[in-house]
C-alpha positions in Angstrom: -30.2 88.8 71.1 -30.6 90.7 67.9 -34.0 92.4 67.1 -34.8 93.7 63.7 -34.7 97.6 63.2 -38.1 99.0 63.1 -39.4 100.1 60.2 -43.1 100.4 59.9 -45.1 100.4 56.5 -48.3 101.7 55.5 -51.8 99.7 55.0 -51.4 97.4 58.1 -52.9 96.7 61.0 -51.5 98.7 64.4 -51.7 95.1 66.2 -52.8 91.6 65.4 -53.5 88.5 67.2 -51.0 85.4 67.2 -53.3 81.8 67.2 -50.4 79.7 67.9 -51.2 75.7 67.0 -47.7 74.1 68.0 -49.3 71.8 71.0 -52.0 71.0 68.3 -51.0 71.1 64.7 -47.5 71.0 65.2 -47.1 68.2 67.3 -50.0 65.7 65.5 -47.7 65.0 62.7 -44.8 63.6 65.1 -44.1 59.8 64.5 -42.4 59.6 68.3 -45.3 59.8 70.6 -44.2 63.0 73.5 -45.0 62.6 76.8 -47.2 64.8 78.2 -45.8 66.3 80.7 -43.4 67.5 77.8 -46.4 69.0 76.0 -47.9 70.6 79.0 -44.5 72.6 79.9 -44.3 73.4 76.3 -47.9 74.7 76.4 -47.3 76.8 79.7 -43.7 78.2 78.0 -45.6 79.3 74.9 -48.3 81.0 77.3 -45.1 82.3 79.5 -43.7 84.1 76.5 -47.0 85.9 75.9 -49.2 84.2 73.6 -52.5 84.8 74.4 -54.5 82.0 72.0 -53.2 78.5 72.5 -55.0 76.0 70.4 -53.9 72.9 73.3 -55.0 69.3 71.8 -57.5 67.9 69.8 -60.6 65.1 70.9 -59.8 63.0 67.6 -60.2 59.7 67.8 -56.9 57.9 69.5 -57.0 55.6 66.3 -56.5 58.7 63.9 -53.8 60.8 65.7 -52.2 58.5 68.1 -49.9 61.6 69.0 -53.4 63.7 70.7 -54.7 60.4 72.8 -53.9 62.4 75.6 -56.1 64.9 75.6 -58.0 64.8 78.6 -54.9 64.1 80.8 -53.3 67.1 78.7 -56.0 69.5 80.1 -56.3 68.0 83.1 -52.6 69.5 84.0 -52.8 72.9 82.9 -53.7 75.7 85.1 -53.6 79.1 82.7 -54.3 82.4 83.4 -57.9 83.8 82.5 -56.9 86.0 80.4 -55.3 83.2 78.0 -57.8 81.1 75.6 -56.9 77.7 75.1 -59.4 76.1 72.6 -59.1 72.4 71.4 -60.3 71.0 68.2 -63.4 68.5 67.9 -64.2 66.1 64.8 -67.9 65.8 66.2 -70.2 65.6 69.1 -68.2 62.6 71.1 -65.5 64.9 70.8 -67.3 67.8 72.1 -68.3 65.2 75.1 -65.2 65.1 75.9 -64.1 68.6 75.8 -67.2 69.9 77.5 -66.7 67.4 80.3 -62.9 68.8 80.4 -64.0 72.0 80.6 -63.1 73.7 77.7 -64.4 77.0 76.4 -63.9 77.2 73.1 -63.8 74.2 70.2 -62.8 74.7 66.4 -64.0 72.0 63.8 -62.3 71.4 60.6 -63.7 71.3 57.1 -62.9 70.7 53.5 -63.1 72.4 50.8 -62.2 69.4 48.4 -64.2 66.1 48.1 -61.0 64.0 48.2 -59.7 65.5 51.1 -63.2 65.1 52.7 -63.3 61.8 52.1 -59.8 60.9 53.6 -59.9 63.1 56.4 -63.2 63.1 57.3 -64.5 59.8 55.6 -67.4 61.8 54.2 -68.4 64.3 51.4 -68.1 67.9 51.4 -72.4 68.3 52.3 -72.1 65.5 54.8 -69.3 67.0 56.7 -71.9 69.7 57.6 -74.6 66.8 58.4 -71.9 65.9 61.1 -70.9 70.0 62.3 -74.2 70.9 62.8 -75.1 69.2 66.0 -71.8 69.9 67.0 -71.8 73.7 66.8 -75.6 74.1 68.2 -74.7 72.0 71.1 -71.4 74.0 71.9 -72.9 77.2 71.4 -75.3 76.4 73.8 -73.5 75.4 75.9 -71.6 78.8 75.8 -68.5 77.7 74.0 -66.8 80.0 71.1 -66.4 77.7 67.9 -63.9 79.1 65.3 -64.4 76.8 62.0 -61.2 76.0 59.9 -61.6 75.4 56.1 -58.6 73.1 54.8 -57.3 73.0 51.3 -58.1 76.2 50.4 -55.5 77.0 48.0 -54.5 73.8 46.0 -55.2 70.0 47.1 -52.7 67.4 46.6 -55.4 64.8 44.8 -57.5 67.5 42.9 -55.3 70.3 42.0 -56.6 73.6 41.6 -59.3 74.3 44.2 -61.8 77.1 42.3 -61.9 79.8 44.8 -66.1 79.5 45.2 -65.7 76.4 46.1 -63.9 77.3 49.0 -65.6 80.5 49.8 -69.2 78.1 49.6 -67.9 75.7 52.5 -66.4 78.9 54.8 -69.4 80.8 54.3 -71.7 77.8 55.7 -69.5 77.4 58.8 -69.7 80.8 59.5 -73.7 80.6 58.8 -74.1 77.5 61.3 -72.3 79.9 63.7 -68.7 79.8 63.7 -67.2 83.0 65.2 -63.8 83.0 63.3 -63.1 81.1 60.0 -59.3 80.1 59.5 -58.6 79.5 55.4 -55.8 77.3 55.3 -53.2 76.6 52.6 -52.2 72.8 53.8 -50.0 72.3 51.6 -48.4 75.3 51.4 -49.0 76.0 47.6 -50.7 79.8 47.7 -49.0 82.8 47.2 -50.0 86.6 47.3 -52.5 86.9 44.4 -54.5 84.0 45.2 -53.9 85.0 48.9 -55.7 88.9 48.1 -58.9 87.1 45.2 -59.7 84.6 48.0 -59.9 87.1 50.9 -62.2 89.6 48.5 -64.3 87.1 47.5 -65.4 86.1 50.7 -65.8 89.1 51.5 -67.4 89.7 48.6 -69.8 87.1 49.5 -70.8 88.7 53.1 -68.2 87.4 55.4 -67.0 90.4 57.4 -63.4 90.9 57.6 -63.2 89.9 60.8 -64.1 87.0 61.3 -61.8 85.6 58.6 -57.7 84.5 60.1 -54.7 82.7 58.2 -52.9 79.7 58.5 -50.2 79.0 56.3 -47.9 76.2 55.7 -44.5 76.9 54.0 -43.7 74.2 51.8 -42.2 76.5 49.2 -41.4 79.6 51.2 -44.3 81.8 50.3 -45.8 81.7 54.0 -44.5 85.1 55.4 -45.3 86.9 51.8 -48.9 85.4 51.9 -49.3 86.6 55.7 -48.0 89.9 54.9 -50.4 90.3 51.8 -53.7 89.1 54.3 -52.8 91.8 56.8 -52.7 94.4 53.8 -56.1 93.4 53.3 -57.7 93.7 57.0 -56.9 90.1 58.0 -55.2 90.4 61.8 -55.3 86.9 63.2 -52.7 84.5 61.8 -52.1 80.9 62.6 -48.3 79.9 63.3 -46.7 77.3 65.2 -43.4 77.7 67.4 -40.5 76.8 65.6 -42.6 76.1 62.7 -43.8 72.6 64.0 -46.1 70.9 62.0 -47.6 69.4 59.0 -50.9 67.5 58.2 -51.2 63.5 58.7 -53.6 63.2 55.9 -51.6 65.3 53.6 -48.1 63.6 53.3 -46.6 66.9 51.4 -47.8 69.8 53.7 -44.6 70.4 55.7 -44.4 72.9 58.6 -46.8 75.5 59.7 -45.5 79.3 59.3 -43.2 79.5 62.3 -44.4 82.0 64.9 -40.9 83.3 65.6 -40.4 84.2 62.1 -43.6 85.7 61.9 -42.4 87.9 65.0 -39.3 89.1 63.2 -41.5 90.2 60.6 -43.6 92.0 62.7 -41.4 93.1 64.9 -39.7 94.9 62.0 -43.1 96.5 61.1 -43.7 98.1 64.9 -47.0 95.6 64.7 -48.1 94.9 68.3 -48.2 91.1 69.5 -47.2 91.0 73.5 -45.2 88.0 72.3 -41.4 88.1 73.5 -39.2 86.5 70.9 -36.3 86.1 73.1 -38.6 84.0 75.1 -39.9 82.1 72.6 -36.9 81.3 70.7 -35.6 79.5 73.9 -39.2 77.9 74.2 -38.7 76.1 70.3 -35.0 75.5 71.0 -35.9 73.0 74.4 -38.5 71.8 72.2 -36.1 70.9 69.6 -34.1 69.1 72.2 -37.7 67.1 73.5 -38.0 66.3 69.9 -34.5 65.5 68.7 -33.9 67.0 66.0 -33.6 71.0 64.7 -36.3 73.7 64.7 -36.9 74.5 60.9 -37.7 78.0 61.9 -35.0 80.5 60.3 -35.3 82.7 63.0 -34.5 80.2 65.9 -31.6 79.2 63.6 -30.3 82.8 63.5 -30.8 83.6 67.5 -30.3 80.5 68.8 -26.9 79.6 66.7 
């Protein structure tokens, strides 16, 4: 299988961490519900290729994302390694119930940074969302757990338009003050690109969020995904969100389409002599059976190149 010719460039990171969301984020937007035996293999081929960070499932309500009602029975079939951190998503405290009782470790809640999108995903406004996070965090951080907050519609918002850029770095800011360990600014529709990518990452820094603690996630509804990446590791960002074979999209956001695909992120890195422990061989064959589960193609351009 053909690897890219290493070439490494100034300015970036000597190694970064991969936070792959494919059981989570990529699979949530599926119409077909996959069994979970399916989703557990999946998950232990992603680990078995050398992903390290796992985001598994998410304790949703059934009713919201039929595609995740299988969370506990999920869990309840994987065995991982230690070294490998598997954290789930929670809405609220019923959810962190749920994960707590199924042992998890570490949780991530999801914000807005938009009222609309606050509204329709959360069915609240951008202060009450934090009415509802609050208990949530303080209980799982005393319980022990890691909490990593993600802040959606960071770059553009399908209802609203333009997101001003202290808007956003207001709601990361308070998640990271109630106690969130990592902060993941996402671009769910895919509309950023490398300007917006560098004033958003300075001004929360700007504002006292240490480099860090802040990650990337990415959606590449008009290609800019891997140019955006490139331009947050240039700026001290080294954890990046990505799904196998670029799975994904958002069920309350009908035009985010997939998430950056972790293989083409790989090539990329690859190229650059940036450390992952990720083999891409390995997970190339991972996204191509998952195609297959799925029936239909992997989007990813790198699967289509290795796999063809």
């Amino acid at each position: 299988m053909r690897t890219p010719q290493r070439v490494p460039a100034g300015g970036l990171p000597d190694e970064v961490t991969i936070y792959e969301v494919g059981p989570r984020d990529g699979l949530q937007n599926e119409s077909a519900i996959v069994d979970v035996k399916v989703k557990a293999e999946f998950i232990r081929r992603l680990v078995e290729a050398g992903l390290r960070t796992v985001e598994t499932t998410s304790f949703v309500h059934p009713k919201w994302v039929p595609q995740l009602a299988d969370a506990t029975e999920l869990l309840a079939q994987l065995d991982l390694p230690d070294d490998v951190r598997a954290p789930v998503l929670v809405p609220n405290e019923r959810g962190l119930d749920r994960a707590l009782a199924a042992g998890v470790r570490e949780i991530a809640i999801f914000a807005s940074a938009t009222e609309t999108f606050a509204a329709k995903n959360l069915n609240s406004t951008v202060d009450e969302q934090f009415a509802m996070f609050t208990p949530t965090v303080q209980r799982a951080l005393a319980e022990g757990l890691s909490v990593r907050g993600y802040v959606s519609m960071c770059y553009g918002d399908p209802w609203e338009g333009d997101v001003p850029i202290e808007q956003v770095v207001k709601v990361g800011a308070r998640l990271v003050d109630l106690g969130c360990h990592e902060l993941s600014l996402g671009d769910t529709i895919g509309v950023a690109t490398p300007g917006h990518v560098t004033a958003l990452i300075s001004a929360f820094t700007a504002a006292g969020v240490p480099i860090d603690k802040l990650a990337v996630h990415f959606h590449d509804t008009y290609g800019q995904a891997l140019a955006n990446t490139l331009t947050a590791f240039r700026e001290g960002v080294t954890t990046v969100d990505s799904s196998a074979g670029g799975l994904g999209g958002c069920p309350y956001a009908e035009s985010a389409t997939g998430n950056l695909a972790t293989e083409d992120l790989l090539w990329q890195l690859n190229g650059l002599g940036i450390k992952t422990g990720v083999d891409l061989p390995k997970l190339v064959e991972t996204s191509v059976w998952m195609a297959e589960q799925l029936g239909k193609p992997s989007p990813s351009r790198v699967v289509q190149a290795l796999a063809g």
